[in-house]
BAFI-3210 file (N, C-alpha, C; in Angstrom, 3 decimals, decimal comma, padded with zeros to 6 digits):
// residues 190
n [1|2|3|4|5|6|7|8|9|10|11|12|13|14|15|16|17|18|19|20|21|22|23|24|25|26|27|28|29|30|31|32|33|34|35|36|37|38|39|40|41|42|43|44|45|46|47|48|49|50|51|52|53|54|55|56|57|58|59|60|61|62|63|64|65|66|67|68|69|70|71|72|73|74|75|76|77|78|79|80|81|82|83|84|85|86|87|88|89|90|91|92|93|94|95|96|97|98|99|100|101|102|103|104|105|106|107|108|109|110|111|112|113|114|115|116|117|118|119|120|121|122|123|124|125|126|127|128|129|130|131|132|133|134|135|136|137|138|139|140|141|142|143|144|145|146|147|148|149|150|151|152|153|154|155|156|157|158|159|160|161|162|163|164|165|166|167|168|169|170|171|172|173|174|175|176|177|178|179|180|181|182|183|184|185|186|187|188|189|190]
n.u [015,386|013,885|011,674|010,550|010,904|008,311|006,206|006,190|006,111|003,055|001,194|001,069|000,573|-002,103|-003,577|-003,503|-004,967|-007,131|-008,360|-008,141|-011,298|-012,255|-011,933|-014,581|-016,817|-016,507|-016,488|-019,142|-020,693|-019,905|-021,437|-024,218|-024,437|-024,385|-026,467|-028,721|-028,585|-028,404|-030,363|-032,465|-032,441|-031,611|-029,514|-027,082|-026,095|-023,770|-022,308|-020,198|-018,208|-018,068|-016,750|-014,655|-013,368|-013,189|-011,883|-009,125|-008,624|-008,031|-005,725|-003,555|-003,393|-002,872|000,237|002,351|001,260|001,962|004,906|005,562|005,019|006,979|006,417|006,269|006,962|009,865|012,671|015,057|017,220|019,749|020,227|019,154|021,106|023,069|024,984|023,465|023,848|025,437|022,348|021,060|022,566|022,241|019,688|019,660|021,066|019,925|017,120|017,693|018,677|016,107|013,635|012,987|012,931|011,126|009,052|008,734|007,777|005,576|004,319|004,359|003,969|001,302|000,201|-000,223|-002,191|-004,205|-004,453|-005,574|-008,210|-009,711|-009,629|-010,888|-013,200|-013,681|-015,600|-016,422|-016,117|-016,851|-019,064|-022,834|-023,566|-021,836|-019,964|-018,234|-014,598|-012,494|-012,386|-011,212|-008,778|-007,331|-006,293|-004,099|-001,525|-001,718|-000,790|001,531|002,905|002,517|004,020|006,537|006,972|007,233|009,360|011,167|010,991|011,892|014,681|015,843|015,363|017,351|019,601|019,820|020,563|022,611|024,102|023,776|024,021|021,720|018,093|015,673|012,409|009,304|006,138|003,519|001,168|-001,392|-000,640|001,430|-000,265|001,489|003,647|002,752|001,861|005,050|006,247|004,648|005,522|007,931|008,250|007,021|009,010|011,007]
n.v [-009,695|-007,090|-008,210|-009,579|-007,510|-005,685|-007,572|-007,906|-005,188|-004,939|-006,208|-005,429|-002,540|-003,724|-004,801|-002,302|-000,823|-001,897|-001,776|000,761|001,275|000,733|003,491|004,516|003,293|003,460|006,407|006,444|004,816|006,820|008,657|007,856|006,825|009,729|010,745|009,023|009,151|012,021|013,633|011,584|010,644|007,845|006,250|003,765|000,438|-001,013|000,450|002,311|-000,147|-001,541|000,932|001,501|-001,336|-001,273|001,385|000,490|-001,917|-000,750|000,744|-001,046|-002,868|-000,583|-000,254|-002,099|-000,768|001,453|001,542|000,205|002,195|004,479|006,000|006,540|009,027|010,209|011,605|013,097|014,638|014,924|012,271|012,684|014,392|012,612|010,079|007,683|004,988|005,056|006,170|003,396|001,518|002,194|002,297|-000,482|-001,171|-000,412|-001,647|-003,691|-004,041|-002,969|-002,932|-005,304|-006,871|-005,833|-006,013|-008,793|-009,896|-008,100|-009,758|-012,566|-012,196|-011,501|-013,171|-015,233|-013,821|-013,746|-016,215|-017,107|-015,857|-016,459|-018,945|-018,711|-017,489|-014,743|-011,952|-008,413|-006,042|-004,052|-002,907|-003,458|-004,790|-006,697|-007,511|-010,200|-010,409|-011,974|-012,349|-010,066|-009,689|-011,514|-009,632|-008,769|-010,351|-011,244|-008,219|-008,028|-010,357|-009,365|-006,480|-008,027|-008,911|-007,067|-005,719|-007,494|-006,836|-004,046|-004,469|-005,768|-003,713|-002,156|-003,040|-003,530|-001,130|-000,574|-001,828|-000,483|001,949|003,475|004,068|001,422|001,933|002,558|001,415|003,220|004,938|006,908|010,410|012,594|016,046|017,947|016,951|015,947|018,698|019,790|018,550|019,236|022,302|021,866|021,110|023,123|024,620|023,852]
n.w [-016,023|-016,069|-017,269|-014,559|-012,549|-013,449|-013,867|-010,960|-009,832|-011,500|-010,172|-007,910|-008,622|-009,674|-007,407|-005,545|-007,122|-007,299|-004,477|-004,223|-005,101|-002,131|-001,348|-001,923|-001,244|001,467|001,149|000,761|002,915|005,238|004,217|004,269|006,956|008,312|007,338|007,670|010,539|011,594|010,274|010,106|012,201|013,453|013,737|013,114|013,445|012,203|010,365|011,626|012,072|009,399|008,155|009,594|009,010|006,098|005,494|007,477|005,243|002,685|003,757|004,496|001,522|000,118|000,854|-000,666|-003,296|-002,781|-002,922|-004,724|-007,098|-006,080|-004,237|-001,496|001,613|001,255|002,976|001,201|001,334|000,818|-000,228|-002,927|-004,069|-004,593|-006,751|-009,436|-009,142|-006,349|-005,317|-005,721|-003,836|-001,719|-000,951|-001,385|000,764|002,987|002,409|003,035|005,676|006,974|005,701|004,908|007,694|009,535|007,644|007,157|009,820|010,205|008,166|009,406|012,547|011,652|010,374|012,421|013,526|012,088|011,781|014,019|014,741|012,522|013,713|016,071|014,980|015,471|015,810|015,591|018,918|019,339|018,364|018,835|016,283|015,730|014,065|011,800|011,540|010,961|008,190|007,238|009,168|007,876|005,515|006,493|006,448|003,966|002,687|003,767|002,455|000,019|000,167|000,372|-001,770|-003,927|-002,616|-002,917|-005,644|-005,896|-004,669|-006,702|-008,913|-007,592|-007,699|-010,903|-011,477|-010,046|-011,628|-013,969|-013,419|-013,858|-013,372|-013,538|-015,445|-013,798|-013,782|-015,252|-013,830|-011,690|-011,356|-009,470|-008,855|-009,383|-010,495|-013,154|-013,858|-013,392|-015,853|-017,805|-017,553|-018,471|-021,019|-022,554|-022,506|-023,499]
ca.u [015,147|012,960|010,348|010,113|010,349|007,363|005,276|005,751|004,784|001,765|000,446|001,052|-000,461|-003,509|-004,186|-003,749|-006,458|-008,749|-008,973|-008,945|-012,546|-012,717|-012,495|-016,233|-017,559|-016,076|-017,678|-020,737|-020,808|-020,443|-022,356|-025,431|-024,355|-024,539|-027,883|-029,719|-027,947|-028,346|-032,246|-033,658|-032,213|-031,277|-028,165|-027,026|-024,661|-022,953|-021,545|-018,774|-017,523|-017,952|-016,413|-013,172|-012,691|-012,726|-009,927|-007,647|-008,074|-007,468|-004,631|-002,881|-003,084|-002,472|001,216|002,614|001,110|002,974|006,100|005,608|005,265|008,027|005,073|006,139|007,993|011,404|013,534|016,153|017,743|021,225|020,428|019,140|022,192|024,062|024,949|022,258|025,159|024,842|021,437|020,930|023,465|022,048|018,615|019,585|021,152|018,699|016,050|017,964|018,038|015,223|012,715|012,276|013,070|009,982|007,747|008,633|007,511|004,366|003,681|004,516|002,430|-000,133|-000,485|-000,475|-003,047|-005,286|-005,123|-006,459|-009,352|-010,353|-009,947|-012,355|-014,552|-013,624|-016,378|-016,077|-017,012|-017,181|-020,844|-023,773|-024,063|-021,224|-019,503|-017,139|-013,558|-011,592|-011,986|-010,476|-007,680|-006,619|-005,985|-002,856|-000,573|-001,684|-000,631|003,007|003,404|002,475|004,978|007,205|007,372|007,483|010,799|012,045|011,146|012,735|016,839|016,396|015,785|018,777|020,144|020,122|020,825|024,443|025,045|023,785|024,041|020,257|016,954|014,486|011,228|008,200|004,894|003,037|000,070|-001,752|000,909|000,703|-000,571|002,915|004,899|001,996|002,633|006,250|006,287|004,462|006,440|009,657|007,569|006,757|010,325|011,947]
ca.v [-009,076|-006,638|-008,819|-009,948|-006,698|-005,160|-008,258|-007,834|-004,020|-004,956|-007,162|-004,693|-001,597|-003,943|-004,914|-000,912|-000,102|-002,533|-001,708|001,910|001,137|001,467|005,059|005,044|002,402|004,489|007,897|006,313|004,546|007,814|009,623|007,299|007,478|010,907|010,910|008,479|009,923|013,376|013,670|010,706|010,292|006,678|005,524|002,398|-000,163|-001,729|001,439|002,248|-001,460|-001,350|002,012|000,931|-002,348|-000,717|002,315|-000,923|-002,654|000,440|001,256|-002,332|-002,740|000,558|000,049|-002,729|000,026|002,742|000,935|-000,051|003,884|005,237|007,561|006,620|010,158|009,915|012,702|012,510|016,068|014,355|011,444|012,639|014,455|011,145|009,242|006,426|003,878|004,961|005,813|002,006|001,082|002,909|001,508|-001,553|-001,939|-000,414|-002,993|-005,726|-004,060|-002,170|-002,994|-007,042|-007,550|-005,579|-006,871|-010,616|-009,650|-008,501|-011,489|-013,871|-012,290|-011,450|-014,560|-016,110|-013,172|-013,924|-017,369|-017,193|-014,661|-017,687|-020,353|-018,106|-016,828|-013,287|-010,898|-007,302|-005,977|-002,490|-002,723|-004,875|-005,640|-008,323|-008,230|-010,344|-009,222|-012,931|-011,900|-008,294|-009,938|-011,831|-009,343|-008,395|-011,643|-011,074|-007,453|-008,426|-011,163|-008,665|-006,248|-008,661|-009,506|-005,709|-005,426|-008,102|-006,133|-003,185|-005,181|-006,214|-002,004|-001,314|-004,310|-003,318|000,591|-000,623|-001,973|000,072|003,272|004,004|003,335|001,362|002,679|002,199|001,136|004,386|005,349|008,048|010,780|014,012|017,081|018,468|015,975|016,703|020,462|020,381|018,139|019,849|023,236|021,283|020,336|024,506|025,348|023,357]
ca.w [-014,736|-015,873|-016,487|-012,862|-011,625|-013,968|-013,132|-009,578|-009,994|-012,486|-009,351|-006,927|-009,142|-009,918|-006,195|-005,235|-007,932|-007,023|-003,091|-004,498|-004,591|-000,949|-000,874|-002,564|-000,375|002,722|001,360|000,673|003,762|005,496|004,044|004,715|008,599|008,457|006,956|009,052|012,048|011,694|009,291|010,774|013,675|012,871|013,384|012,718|014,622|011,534|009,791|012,110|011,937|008,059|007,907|010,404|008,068|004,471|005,913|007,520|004,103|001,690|004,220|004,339|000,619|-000,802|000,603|-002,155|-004,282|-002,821|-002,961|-006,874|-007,464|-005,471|-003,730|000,118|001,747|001,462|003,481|000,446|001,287|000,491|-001,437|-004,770|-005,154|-005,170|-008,323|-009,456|-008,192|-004,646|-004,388|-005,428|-003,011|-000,154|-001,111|-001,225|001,951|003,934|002,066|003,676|007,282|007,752|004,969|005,047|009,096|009,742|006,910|007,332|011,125|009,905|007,679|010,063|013,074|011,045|009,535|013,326|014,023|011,354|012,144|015,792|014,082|012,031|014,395|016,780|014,241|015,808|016,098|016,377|020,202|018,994|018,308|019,435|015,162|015,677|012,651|011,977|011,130|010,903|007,181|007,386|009,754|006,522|004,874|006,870|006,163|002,479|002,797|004,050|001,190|-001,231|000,293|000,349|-003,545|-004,057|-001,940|-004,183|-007,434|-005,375|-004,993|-008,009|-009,884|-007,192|-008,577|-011,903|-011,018|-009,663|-012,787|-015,711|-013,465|-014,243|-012,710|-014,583|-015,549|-013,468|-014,660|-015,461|-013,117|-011,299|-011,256|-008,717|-009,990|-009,474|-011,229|-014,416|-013,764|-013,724|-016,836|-019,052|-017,784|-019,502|-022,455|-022,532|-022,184|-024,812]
c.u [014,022|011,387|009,560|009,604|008,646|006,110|004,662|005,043|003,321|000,811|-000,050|000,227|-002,263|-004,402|-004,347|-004,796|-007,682|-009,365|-009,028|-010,384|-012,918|-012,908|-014,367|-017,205|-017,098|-016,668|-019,096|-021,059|-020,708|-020,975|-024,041|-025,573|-024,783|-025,996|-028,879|-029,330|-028,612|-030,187|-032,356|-033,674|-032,314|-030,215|-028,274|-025,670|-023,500|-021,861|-020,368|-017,794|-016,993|-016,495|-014,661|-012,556|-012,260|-011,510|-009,085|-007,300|-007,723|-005,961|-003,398|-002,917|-002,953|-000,655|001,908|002,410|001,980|004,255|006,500|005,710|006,225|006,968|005,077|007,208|009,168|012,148|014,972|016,825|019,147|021,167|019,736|020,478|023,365|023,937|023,971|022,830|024,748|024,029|021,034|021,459|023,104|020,679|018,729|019,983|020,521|017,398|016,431|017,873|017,027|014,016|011,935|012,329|011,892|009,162|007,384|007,695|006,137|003,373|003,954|003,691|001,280|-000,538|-001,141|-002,472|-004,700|-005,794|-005,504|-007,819|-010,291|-010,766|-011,415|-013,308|-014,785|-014,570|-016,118|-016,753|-016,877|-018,596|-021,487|-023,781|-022,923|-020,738|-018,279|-015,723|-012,455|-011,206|-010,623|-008,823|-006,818|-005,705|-004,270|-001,305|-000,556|-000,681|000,990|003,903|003,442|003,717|006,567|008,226|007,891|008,808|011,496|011,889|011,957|014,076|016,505|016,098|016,741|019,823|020,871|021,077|022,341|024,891|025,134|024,052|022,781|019,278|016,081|013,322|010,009|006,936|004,358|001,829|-000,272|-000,226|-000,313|000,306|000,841|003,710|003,873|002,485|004,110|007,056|005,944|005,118|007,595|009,043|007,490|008,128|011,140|011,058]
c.v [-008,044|-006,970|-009,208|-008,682|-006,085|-006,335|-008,213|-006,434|-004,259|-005,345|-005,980|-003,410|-002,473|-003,788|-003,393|-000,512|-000,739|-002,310|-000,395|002,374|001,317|002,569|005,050|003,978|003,119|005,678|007,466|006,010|005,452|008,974|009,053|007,474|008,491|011,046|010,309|008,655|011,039|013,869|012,741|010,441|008,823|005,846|004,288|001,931|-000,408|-000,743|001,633|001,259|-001,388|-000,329|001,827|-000,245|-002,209|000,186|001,259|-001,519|-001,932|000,553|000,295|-002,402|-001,755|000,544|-000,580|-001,267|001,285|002,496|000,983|001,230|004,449|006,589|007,431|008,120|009,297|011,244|011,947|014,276|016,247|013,334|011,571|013,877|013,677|010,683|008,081|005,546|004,301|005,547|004,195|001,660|001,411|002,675|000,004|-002,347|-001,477|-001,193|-004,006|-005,307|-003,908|-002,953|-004,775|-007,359|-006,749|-006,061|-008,271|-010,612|-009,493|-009,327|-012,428|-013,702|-012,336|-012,330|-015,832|-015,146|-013,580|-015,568|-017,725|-016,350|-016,211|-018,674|-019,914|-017,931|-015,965|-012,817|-009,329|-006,904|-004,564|-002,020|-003,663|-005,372|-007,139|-008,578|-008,895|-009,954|-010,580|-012,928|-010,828|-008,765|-010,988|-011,083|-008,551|-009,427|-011,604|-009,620|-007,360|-009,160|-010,261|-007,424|-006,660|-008,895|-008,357|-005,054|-006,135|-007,350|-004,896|-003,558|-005,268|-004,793|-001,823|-001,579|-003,041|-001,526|000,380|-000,600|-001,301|002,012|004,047|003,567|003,109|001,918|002,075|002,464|002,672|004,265|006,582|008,851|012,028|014,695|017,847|018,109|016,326|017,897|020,649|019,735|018,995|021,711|022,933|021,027|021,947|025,648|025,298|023,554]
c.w [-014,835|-016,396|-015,577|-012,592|-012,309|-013,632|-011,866|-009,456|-010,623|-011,072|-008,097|-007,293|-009,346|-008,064|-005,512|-005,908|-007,488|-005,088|-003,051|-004,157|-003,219|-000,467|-001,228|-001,551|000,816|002,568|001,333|001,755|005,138|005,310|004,067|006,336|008,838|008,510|007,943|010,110|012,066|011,125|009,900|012,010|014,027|012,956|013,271|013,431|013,716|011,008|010,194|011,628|010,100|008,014|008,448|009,318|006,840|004,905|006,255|005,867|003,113|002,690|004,196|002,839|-000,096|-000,387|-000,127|-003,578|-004,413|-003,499|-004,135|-007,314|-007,085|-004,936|-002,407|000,146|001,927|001,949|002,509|-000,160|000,544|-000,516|-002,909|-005,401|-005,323|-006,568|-008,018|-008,478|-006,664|-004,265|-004,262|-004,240|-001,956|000,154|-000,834|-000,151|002,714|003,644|003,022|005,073|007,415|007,389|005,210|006,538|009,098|009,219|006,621|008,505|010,997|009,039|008,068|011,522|012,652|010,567|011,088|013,626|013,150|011,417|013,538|015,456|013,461|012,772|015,065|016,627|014,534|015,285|016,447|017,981|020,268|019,233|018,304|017,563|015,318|014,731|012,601|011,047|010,888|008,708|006,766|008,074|008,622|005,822|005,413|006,953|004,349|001,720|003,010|003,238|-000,091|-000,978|-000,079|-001,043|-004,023|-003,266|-002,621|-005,195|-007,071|-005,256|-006,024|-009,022|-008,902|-007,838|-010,144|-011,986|-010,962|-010,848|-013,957|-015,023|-013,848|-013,615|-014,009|-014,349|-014,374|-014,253|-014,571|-014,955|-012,846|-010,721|-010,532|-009,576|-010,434|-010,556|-012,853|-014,716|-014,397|-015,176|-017,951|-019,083|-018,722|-020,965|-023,034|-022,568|-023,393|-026,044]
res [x|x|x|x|x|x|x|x|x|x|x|x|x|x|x|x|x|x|x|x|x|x|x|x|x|x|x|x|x|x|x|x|x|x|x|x|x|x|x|x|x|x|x|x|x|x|x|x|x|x|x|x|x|x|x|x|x|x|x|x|x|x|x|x|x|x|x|x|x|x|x|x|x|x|x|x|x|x|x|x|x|x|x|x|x|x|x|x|x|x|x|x|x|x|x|x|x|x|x|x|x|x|x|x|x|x|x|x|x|x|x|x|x|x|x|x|x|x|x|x|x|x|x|x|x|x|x|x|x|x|x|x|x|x|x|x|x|x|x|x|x|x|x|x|x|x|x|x|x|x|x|x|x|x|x|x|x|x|x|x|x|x|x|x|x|x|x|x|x|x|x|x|x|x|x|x|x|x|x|x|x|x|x|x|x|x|x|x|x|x]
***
């Protein structure tokens, strides 16, 4: 079991790192706006469009990533002073209401949405550049599947949680500064 689940995180941390990259294609991209806007007096039609499609696609795939981290808010005023056992348990049945009836929902419109984008050959009508976006509208049926797998690797650490009374480890990534901080305070203590 915890090969699945660490696979399904590995997939989900890679695809979060790699649309990472959009933050730098988004600052760069305004910070050229700016420039030929503002000094040349220049603007440009495409930028916006650009600029709107990289934030949707950083924002749609960075959540798989969240998910794999345990880095979405959680108001857990009450439940971390539960035992492992029933936070699993209280995880795991709100996975099955809440978590998959919404995200099936958006991988099953979105997959209709992205396929009427395609059929059309959708165009943005934002700006006279015309870009099109039947790409970009992809990426929200992909975005729901990848969720998806990542709610499975999620039952299955509640899964395991019921039974051993422990949560397994998650893959090791970018950690807050906090969670650094209050680490190496304990490291400083003992």
């Amino acid at each position: 079991m915890k090969e699945i689940v660490q696979t399904i995180e590995g997939l989900s941390v890679w695809v979060g790192r790699a649309f990472g990259w959009c933050i730098l294609i988004l600052t760069l991209s305004v910070s050229y706006e700016v420039v030929v806007r503002y000094i040349f007096n220049a603007p440009t039609v495409w930028v916006f469009d650009m600029m709107v499609q990289m934030y949707g696609a950083l924002f749609l795939m960075a959540g798989p990533y969240a998910l794999a981290q345990d880095a979405h808010v959680r108001g857990d005023v009450l439940y971390r002073l539960f035992p492992v056992r029933w936070q699993a348990r209280i995880d795991f049945v709100l996975y099955i209401l809440f978590f998959f009836p919404g995200i099936l929902a958006l991988f099953w419109f979105g997959y209709e949405v992205a396929a009427d984008s395609w059929r059309y050959q959708e165009v943005s009508w934002n700006s006279p550049a015309r870009i099109q976006i039947y790409f970009f509208k992809s990426l929200i049926p992909v975005a729901g599947a990848l969720l998806i797998f990542q709610g499975i690797a999620e039952m299955l650490r509640c899964w395991n949680a019921m039974r051993t009374g422990m949560w397994m480890e998650r893959l090791d990534d970018v950690r807050e500064s906090e969670d650094v901080l209050m680490a190496q305070a304990q490291e400083n203590a003992s």
